[in-house]
C-alpha atoms as an extended CHARMM CRD file, in Angstrom:
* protein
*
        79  EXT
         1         1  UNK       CA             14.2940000000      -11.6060000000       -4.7880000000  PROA      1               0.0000000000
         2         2  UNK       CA             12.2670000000       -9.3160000000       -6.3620000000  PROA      2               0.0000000000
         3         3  UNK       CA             10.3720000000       -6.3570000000       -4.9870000000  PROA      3               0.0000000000
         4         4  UNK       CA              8.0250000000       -2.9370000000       -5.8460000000  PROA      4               0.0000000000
         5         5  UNK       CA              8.8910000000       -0.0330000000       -4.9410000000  PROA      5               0.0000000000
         6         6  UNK       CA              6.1600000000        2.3360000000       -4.0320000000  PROA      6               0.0000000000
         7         7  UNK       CA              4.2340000000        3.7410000000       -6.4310000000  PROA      7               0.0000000000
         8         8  UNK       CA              4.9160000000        7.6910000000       -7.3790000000  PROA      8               0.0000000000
         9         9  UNK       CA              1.3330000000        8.3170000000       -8.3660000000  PROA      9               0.0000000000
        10        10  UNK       CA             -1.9680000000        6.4950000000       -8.0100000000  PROA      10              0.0000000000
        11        11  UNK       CA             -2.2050000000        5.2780000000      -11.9080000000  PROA      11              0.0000000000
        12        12  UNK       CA              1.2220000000        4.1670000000      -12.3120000000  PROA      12              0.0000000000
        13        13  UNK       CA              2.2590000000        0.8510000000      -11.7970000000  PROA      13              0.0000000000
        14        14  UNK       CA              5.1580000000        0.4270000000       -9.1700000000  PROA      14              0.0000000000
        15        15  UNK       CA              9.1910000000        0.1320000000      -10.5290000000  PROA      15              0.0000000000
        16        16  UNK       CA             10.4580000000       -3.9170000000       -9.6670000000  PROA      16              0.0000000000
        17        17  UNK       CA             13.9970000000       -3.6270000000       -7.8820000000  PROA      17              0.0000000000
        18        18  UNK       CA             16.2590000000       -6.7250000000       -7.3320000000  PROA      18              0.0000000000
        19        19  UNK       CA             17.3660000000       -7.1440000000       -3.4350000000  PROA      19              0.0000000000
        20        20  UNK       CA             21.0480000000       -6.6280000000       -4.5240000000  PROA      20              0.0000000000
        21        21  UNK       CA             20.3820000000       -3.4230000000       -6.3780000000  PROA      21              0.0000000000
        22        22  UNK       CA             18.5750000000       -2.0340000000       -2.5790000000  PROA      22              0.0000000000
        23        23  UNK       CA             21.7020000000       -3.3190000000       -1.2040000000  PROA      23              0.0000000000
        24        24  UNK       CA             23.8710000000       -0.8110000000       -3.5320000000  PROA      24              0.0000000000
        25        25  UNK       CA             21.3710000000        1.8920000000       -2.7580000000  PROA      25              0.0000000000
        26        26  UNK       CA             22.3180000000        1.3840000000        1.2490000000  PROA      26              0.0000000000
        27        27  UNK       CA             25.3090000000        3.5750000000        0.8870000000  PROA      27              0.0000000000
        28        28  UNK       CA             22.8690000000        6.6960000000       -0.2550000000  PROA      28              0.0000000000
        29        29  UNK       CA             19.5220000000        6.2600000000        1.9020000000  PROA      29              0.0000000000
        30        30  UNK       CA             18.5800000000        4.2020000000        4.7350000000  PROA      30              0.0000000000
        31        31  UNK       CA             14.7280000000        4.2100000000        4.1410000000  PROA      31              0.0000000000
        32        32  UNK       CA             12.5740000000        2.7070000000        1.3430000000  PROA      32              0.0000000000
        33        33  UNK       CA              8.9950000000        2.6690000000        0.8930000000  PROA      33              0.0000000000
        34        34  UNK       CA              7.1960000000       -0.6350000000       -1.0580000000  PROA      34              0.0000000000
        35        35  UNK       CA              4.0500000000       -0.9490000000       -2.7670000000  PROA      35              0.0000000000
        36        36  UNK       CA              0.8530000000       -2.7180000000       -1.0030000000  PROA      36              0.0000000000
        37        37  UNK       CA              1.3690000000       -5.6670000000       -4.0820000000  PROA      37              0.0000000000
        38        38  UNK       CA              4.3490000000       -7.0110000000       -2.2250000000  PROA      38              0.0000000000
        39        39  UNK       CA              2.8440000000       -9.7980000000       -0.1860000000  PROA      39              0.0000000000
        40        40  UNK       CA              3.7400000000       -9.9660000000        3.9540000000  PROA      40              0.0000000000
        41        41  UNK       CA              6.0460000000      -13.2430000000        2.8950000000  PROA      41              0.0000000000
        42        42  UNK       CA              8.4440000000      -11.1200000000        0.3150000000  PROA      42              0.0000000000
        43        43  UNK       CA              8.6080000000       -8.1710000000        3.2930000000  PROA      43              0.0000000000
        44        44  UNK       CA              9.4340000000      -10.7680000000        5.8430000000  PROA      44              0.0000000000
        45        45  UNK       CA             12.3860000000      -12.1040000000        3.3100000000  PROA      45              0.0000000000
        46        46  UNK       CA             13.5340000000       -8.7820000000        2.8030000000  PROA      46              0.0000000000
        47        47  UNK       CA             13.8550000000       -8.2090000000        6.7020000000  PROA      47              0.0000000000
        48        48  UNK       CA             15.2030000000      -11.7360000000        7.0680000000  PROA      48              0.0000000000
        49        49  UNK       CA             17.6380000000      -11.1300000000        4.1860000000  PROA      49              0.0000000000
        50        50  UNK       CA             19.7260000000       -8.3450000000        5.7220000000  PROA      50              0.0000000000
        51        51  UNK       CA             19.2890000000       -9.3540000000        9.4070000000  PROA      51              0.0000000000
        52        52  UNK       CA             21.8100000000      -12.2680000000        8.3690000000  PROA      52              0.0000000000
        53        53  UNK       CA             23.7470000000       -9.4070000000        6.5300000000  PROA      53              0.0000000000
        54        54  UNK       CA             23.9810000000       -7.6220000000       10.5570000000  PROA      54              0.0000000000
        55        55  UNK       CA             21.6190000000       -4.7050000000        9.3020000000  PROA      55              0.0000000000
        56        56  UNK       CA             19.0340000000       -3.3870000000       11.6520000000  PROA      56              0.0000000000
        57        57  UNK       CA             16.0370000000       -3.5790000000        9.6260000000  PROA      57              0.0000000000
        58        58  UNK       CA             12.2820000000       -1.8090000000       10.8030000000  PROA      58              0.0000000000
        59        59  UNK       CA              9.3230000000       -2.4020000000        8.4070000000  PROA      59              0.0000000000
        60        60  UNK       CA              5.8730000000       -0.9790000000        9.1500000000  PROA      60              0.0000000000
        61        61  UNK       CA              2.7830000000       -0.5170000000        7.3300000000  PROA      61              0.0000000000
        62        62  UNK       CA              1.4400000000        3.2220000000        6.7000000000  PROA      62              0.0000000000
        63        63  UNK       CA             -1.8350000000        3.5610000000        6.1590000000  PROA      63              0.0000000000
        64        64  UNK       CA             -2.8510000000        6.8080000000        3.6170000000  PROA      64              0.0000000000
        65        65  UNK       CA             -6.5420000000        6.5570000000        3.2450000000  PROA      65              0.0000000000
        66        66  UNK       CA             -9.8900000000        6.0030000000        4.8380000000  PROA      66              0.0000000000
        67        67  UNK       CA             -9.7480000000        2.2910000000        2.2510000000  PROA      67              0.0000000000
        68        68  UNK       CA             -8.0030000000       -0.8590000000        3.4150000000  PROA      68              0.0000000000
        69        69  UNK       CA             -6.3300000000       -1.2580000000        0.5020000000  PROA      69              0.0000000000
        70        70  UNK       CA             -4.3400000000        2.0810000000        0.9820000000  PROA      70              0.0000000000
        71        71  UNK       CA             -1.8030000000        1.5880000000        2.6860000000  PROA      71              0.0000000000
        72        72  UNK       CA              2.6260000000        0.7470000000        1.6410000000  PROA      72              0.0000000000
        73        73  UNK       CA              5.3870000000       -0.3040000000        3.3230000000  PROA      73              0.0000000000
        74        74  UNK       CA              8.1560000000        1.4740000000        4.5500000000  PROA      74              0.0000000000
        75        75  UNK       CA             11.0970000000        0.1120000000        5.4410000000  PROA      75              0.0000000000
        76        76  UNK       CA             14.4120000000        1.5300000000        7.4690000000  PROA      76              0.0000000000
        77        77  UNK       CA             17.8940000000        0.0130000000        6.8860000000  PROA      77              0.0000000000
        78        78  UNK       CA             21.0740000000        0.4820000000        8.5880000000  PROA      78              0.0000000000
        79        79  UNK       CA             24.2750000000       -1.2830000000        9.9160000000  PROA      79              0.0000000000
């Protein structure tokens, strides 16, 4: 599964990360943040995906502007 990470300024267009490559990046942080194009179905697989794995996983939406359409995920991760 494929997923965007958050984008790093408004123009740019977010970095693609493989699940198993946010699985290697467990050992250093707990907490990732995902870009508004990831629909509700690819956030649910990602919480779905390492609940089997015995993670506790929290996802929320944060909202950054006045707009609907400003908002990203974030997304905490531990065993």
């Amino acid at each position: 599964m494929k997923l965007k990470l958050a984008r790093t300024a408004i123009g740019n267009k977010p970095k693609i990360i493989e699940i198993e490559k946010l699985e290697e990046d467990l050992e250093k942080r707990s907490i990732f943040y995902f870009d508004k194009d990831n629909s509700d179905k690819d956030i649910k697989g990602l919480i779905e995906y390492f609940t089997q794995k015995e993670f506790s996983v929290y996802a929320r939406e944060i909202k950054f502007g006045l707009n609907e359409d400003d908002y990203l995920y974030e997304v905490h991760i531990v065993r």
